[in-house]
N, C-alpha and C positions, 0 to 999 in steps of 0.2 A: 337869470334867464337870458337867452339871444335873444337881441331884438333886429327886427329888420323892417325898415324903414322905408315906405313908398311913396311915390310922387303919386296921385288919384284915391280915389275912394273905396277901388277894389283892385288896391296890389298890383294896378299898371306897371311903376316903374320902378327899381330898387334905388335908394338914394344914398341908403346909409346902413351900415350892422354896425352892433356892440351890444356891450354886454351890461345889462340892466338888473341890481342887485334883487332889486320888489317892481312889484307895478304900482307905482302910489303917485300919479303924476297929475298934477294940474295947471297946464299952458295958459287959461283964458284965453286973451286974445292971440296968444304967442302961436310959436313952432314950436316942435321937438328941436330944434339944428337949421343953421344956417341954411342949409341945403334944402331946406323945404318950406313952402309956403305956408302961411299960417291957417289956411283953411284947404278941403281937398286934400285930404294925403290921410294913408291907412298904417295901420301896425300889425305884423305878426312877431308873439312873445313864444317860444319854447324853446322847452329844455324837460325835466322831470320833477317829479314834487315827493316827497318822502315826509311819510306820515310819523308822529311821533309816537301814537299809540294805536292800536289797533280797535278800532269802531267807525261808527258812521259820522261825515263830516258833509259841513256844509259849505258851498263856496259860495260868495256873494261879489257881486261886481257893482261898481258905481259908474256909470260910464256916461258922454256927453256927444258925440252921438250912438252910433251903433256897436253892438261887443257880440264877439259868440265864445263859448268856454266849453274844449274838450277834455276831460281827466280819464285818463286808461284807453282812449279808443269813443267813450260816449259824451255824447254833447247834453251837458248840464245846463248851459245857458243859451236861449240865441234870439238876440232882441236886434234884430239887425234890422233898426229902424234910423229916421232920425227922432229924436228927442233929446229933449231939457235932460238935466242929471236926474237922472235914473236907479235904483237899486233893484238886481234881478238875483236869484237863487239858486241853486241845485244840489244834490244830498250825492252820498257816495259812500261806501263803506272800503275803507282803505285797512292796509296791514301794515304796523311799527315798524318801519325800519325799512319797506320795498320801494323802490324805485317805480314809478309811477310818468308816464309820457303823459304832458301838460300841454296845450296849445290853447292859445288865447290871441284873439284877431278884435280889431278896433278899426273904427274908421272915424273921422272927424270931416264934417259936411259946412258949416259956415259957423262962424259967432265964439261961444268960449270950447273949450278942447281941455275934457276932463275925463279920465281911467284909474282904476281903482278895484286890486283885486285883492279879497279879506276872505278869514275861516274861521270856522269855528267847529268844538264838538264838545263831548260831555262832560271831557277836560279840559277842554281850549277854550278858554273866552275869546268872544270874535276881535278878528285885527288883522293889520295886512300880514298877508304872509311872509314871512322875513326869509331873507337870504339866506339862511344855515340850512331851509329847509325845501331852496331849489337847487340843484343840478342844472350846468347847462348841457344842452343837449349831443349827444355824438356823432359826430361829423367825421369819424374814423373807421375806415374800412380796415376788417380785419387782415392780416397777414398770411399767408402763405409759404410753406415751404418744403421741402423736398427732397432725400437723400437717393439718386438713385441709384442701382448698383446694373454692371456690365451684364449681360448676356453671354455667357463662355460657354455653355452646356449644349450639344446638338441634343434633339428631339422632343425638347419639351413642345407643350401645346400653348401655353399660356405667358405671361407676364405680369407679374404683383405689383405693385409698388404704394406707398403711404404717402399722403399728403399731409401734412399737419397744420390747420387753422388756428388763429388766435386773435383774441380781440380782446380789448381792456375791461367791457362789458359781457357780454357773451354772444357766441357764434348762433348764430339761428338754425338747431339742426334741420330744420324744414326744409332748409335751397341744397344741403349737402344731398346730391343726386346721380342721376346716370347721364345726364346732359351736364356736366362742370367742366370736364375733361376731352379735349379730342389728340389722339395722337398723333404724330405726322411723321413720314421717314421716306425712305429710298423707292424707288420704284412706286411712285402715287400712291406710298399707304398713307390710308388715314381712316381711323378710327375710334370710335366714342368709349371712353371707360365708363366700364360699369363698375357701381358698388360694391364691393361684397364684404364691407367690414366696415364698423360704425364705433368709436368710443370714444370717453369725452371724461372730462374731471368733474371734478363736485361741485366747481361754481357754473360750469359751461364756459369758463373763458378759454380753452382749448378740447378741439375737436380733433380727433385722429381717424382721417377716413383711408380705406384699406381697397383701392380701384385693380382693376383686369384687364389686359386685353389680349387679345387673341393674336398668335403667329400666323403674320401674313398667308402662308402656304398651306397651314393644318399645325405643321410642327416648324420650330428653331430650323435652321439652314444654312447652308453659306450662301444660298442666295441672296440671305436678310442682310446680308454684312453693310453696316452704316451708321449713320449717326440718327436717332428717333428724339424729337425733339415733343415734348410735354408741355401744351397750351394749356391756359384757363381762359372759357368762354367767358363773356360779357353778359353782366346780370345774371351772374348765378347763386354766388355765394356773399351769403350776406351777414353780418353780425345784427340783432333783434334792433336794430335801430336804422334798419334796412339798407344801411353804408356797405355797396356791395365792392366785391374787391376787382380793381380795375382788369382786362384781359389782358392776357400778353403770357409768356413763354415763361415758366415755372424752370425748368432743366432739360436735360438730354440724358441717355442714356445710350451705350454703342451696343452693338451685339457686333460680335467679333469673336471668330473661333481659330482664326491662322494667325500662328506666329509669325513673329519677323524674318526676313531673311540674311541672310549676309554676306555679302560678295565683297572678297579682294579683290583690286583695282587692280591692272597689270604692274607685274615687280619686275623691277627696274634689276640689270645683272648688278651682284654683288661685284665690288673693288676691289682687288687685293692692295692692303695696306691700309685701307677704312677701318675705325673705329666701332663703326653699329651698321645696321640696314634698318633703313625705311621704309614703311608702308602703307597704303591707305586701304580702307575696308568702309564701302558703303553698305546700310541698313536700310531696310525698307519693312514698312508696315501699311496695312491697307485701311489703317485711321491714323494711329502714330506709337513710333518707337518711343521708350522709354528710355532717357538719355543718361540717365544713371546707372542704369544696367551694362553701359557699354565701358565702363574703365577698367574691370578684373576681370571681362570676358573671354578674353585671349589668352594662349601660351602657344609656345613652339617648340615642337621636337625635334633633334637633332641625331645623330650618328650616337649609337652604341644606346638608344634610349635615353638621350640625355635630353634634359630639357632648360627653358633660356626663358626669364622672364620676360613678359611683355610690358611697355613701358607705352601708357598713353602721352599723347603731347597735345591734341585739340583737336576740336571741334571746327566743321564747317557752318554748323547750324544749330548754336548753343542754348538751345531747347526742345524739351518732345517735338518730336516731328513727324509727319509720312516718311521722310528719310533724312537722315545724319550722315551722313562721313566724317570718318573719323582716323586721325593720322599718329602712327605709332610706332612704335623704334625696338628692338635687342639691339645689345650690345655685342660684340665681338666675342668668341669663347675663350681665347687666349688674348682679349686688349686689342689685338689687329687681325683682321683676312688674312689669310694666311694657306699653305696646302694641306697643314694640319689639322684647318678645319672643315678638309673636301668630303663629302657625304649629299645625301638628300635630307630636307629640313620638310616640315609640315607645320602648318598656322594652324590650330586647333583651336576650335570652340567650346568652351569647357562648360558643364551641365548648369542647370540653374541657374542661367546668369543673363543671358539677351534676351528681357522678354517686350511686350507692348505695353500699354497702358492697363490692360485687364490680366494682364500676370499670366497670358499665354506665353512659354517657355519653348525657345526654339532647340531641339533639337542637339544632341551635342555631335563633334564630327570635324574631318579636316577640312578646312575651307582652301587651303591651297598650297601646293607643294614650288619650290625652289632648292634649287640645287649649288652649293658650292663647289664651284671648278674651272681649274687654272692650268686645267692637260686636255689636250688635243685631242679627237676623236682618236679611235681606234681603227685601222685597213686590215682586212682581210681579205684576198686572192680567192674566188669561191675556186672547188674541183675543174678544173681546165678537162673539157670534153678532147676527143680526138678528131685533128683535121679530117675532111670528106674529101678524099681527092676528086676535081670536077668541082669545086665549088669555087665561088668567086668571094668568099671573105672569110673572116673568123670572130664569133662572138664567146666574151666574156664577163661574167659580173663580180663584182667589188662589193663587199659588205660593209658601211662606214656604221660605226657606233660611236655613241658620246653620251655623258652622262644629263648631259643637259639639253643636249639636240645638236644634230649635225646641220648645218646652213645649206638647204635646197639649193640657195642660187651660187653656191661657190663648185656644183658639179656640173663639167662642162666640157669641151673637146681638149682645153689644153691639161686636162688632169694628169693625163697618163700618155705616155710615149713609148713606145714599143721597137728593142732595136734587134736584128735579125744577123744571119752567119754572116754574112761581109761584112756586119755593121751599119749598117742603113738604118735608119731612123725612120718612123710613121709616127705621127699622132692617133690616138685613139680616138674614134667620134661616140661622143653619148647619144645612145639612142633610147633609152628609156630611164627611169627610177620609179622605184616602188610607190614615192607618192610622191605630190605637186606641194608637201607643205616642208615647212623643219622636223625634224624629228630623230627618232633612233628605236631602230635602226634604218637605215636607208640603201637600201640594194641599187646600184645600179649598173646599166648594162650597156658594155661597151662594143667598136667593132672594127678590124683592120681588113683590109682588102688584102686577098693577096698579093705576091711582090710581084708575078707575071701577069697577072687575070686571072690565074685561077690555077686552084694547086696541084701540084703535080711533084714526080719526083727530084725534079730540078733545084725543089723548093725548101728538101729536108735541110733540118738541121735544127739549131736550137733557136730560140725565140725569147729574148727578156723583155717582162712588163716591167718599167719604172715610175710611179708614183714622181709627181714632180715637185719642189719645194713651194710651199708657199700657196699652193692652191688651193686645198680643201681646208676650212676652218667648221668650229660648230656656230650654237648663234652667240656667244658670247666672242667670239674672234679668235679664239687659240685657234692657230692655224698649224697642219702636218707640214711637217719637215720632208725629205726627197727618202724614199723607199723602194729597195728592191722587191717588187712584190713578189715574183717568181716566175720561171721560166716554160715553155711549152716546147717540147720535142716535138719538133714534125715528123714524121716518118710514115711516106706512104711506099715504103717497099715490101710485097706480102711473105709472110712468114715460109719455109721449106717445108718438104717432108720425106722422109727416109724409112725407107722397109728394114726390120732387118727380122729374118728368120730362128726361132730360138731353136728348132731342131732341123736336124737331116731329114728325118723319115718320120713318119706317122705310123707308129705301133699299131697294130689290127685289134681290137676289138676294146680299142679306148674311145671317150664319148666325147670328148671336146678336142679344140688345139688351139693354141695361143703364139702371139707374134708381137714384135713391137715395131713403133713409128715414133723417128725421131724427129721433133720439130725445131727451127731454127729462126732466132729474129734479133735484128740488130737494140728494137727497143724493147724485147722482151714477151715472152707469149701470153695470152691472158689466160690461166690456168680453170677459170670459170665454163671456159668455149670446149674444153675438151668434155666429152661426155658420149653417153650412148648411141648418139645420133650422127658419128663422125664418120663413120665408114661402114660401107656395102661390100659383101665377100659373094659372090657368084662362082656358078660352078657347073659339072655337069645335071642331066637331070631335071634342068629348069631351078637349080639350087639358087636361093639368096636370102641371103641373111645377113642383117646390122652386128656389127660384131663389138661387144660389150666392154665398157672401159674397167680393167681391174686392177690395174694401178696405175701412179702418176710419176715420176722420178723426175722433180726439174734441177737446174742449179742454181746455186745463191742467187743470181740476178734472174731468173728464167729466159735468160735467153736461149739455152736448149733446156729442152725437157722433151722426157722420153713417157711413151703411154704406152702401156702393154692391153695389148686386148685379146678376147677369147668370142669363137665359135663354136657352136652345139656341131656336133657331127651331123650328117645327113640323115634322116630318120633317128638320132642319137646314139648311135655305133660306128666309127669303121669301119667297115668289110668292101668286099667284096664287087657290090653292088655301088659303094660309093666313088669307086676310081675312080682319076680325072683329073684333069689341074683347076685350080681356084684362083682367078682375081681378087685382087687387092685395089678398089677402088678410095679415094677422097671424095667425101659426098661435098657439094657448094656448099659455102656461106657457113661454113661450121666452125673450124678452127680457125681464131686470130691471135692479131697481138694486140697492144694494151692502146698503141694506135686505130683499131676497130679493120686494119687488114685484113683480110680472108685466106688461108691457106688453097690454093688456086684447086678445082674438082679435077681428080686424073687419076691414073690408072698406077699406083705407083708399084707394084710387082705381083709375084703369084708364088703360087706353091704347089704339089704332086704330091696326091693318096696314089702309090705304085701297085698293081696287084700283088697278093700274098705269095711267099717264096714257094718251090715247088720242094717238095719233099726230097730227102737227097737218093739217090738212085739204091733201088733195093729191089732183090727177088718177088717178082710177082707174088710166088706161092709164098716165103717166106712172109712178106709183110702185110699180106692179104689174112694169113694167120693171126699176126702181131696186132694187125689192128683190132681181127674180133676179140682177143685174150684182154687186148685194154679196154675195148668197151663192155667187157663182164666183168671185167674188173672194178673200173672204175663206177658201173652201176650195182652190183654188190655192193660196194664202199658208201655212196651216196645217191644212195636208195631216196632218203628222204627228200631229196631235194630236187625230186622230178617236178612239173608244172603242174602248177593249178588248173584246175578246168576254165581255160576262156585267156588264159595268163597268153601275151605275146611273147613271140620270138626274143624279138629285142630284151623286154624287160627279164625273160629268163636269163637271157647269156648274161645281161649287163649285171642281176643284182645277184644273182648265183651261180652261175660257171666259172665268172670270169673275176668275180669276189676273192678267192683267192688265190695263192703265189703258183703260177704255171710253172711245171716244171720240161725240162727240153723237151720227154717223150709227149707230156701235154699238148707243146704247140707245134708240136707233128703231126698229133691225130686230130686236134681238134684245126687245123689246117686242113687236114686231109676230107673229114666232114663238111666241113660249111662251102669248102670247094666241089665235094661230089655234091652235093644235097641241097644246090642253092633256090632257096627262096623267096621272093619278097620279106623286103623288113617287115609288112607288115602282117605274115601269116604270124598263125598261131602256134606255138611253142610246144605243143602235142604232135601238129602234124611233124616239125621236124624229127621229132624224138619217131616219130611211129614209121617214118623211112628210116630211119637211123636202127631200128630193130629188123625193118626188113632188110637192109643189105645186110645184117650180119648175122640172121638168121637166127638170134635170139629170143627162144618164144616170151618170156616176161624178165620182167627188169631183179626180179628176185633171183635170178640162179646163181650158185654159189659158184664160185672161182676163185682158183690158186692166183699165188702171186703172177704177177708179167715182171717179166725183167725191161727195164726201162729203154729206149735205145739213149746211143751214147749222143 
């Protein structure tokens, strides 16, 4: 039994515990102990009593002065007086073998100091209760404890988790409740678990209770992302001997749904002649990386799909953490840098391998490209426009490439120098690039004044761009060597043009005419500028018409080339009515040369539609005959191919009279006609024919006629 020892008569003051095998004590005039005075001072005895056989017992106390006597919860004895030695009673029906809570209190008042606690039952003869068959009492609160697992899953509603109780006696399921538990995390949650699962073993020395709590928002989130820390309140849980288990903080659990990150540190340029390249790669996690996961995460791809182990070397922070950096090396492809090994590389993150603490898995991917290179950017001359004569400078731009980036601040005014027909020398000024940082490609745009103020013909001649040594590097330092970039022809002298006529005379009752114009240019014509809109033909009549390009004839360099063009006839015939001379105009701004010169607007010659010849001289009455025998003639013969009703003049003569091969009598009579019978081109091709019947007094076009003899 524990005993516990007090200074007063009712448990004032504690003096003394230990452990008292029976209660069979008689002090007289003494103390229990040093520590206490011989009269005035009280005792409380418990622990449990275990019955040897199952029936009713009787407990009997001897006490000098006062005793009270609890077995199971009820008070058996309670003579809490003073008095002489005493013997008091009380019955109880206990069970073999159970564990039984005993409490026994004494107090001792003045003179001898006598306690004395015996049993008996219908097998026990009475006697004190002996030691084998107390228990001292438990003073052990039960255990607790915890496995909790991560939150990786978005949208649940809820959260499970087990607590598991244990006590060497048994857990009292009574305190296991919905008040045991409150959660606490990020953003002021906090929260009471509730029950929802209750089990326990066969002795009750462990309890498995199955608690809930609800997702802050309704459901999981990344808003929840944190660490949720799991208290046990104060006086809750308690093992049957009401040792309840102290409060304080059981575990954590994260809820955490983003992977880690991974960033390469800026890479330093490779060496030529180096053995390996170095590099650092920070991780971050928004609770902590997993630092394990970081040694076979990496690999690097090189040129032709090759790839290059990646070799860890340490750790900045050689434990899980929010963030590691972490420093790691390849080796060389052939043992040393070299140009053998110039290409573009990439630092790959390879699957399944960086994750956090909760086995979120980042992502696989390249984290960052570098370049091997030990050659100089590349120059390229962009197309050189043509000078403006009248203007006061000339701009041009440079293409710079590099595999690894061209160095912004190495483009500047002394890049390029520019030297002109006597040799004169300009520096170029930069006036603009493509962008403000490194990179590639990088365009920029330069600008030289002209040599007088401003250009003119004085000024032709040729022009070389020189790249100058040593200026332009990319960002790793290879710097361009000295380059002829290329030259610009000046020339503002404007191209020529020359008529020339491809016939003498203009046939009567043909529908076009054609002519050509020869152009001439020191730097060559642009063969683009020649086209339908190049020249204007005027004439009598109010005639004008754009005269249409149908072919182009240059020579190897274009510095001449010849353009042949064609005119529709007036009304699209010939005759009669179209006499006259025709201008040959240059219309502005049409034809150049490859300098953007304009072939100057003018008049550059003409040509003569003469009237139709006169018939050669012959006998009135003779030919006056001749001609009606050919026109019975000739319309017996082609009868069918008088006009259609509504058909024009024009279109008769041009797609049927004149369709086929005239013979000399032909274009005497048919001369003789269109000169006696002149009509607008644009009457109708019946009227002519119906005067053409009345001069010759032939009543319809059917009458039969002999041959005519042709004239010569």
């Amino acid at each position: 039994m524990l005993g516990q020892y007090y200074a007063g008569s009712n448990f004032e003051q504690l003096k003394l515990t230990r452990s008292d095998s029976t209660v069979n004590f008689d002090w007289g005039g003494g103390s229990p102990d040093s520590a206490l005075a011989t009269d005035l001072f009280s005792v409380r005895w418990s622990g449990s009593v275990i019955a040897n056989s199952s029936e009713t017992y009787t407990f009997y106390t001897k006490s000098d002065d006062g005793i009270r006597l609890w077995v199971n919860g009820q008070l058996l004895i309670n003579n809490w007086t003073e008095h002489a030695l005493t013997e008091d009673q009380g019955t109880i029906t206990l069970v073999a073998g159970q564990k039984y809570d005993i409490r026994l209190e004494y107090y001792e008042n003045f003179g001898g100091a006598i306690v004395q606690l015996l049993w008996s039952s219908p097998t026990q003869a009475k006697d004190i209760i002996p030691q084998s068959n107390f228990l001292l009492p438990d003073v052990t609160a039960p255990t607790a404890s915890t496995d909790l697992a991560s939150i990786t899953q978005l949208g649940d509603r809820d959260y499970r988790f087990s607590v598991t109780y244990r006590d060497a006696t048994a857990v009292k399921r009574s305190t296991i409740g919905d008040d045991n538990l409150v959660v606490t995390g990020p953003n002021n949650y906090a929260q009471t678990a509730k029950v929802v699962n209750l089990s326990q073993d066969a002795t009750g020395g462990i309890l498995v209770a199955t608690y809930s709590i609800d997702a802050p928002g309704g459901l999981w989130d990344e808003a929840d992302t944190g660490i949720y820390f799991l208290n046990l309140q104060a006086n809750q849980v308690s093992d049957i001997d009401r040792n309840f288990i102290p409060a304080g903080a059981l575990g954590t659990f994260r809820v955490d749904f983003a992977p880690p990150t991974a960033q390469v540190n800026g890479l330093a340029p490779i060496v030529a002649g180096g053995n390996d390249y170095r590099f650092a790669v920070t991780y971050r996690d928004n609770l902590a990386v997993k630092q394990s996961s970081l040694y076979e995460a990496l690999l690097v791809t090189g040129p032709n799909n090759t790839t290059i182990p990646v070799q860890w070397l340490s750790f900045r922070r050689d434990r899980d953490a929010e963030t590691i950096t972490a420093t790691y090396r390849i080796l060389a492809p052939g043992g040393s840098w070299d140009m053998a090994d110039s290409g573009n590389y990439a630092i790959v993150l390879q699957p399944q391998t960086l994750s956090d603490l909760d086995r979120n898995f980042t992502s696989p991917g390249t984290l960052a490209n570098f370049s091997v290179d030990f050659l100089p950017p590349t120059v390229q001359l962009d197309p050189l426009a043509a000078v403006s004569a009248g203007s006061t400078s000339y701009q041009f731009t440079v293409t710079y490439r590099d595999a690894t980036g061209v160095s912004r601040t190495t483009l500047g005014d002394r890049n390029i120098v520019v030297t002109g027909p006597q040799g004169d020398l300009q520096p170029a000024k930069l006036i603009s690039v493509s962008s403000a940082t490194d990179g590639s490609p990088l365009v920029a745009t330069y600008r030289w004044d002209a040599p007088g103020g401003t250009w003119d013909e004085a000024d032709s001649g040729q022009y070389w761009l020189n790249l100058q040594a040593n200026q332009v590097s990319d960002v790793l330092g290879n710097r361009v060597g000295a380059i002829a970039l290329g030259a610009l022809q000046v020339d503002l002298t404007a191209p020529t043009a020359t008529l020339k006529l491809l016939t003498s005379a203009i046939e009567l009752g043909t529908q076009d005419y054609s002519f050509a114009v020869t152009y001439r240019d020191a730097s060559g014509i642009l063969l683009s500028s020649i086209e339908n809109q190049d020249i204007t033909v005027t004439g009598p009549n109010n005639f004008t018409q754009l005269a249409n390009v149908v072919s182009i004839v240059p020579s190897p360099d274009n510095k001449v080339v010849t353009g042949i063009y064609r005119i529709t006839a007036p009304a699209g015939l010939w005759n009669a009515a179209a006499v006259g001379t025709y201008n040959i105009r240059i219309n502005p701004q049409q034809v150049s040369d490859r300098q953007n010169n304009f072939v100057a607007a003018a008049t550059i010659g003409s040509f003569v539609f003469a009237a139709p010849p006169t018939p050669p001289p012959v006998d009135p009455t003779d030919f006056s005959q001749w001609v009606v025998d050919w026109s019975r003639q000739w319309l017996n013969q082609r009868s069918s191919e008088l006009p259609t009703a509504g058909q024009s003049l024009n279109s008769w003569l041009t797609n049927v009279v004149m369709a086929q091969p005239l013979t000399a009598a032909d274009r005497v009579a048919w001369s003789f006609w269109l000169t006696t019978i002149p009509l607008e081109p644009s009457a109708l091709a019946s009227d002519f024919v119906a005067a053409w019947l009345k001069a010759t007094a032939l009543p319809n076009p059917g009458l039969d006629g002999g041959s005519v003899n042709g004239l010569p």
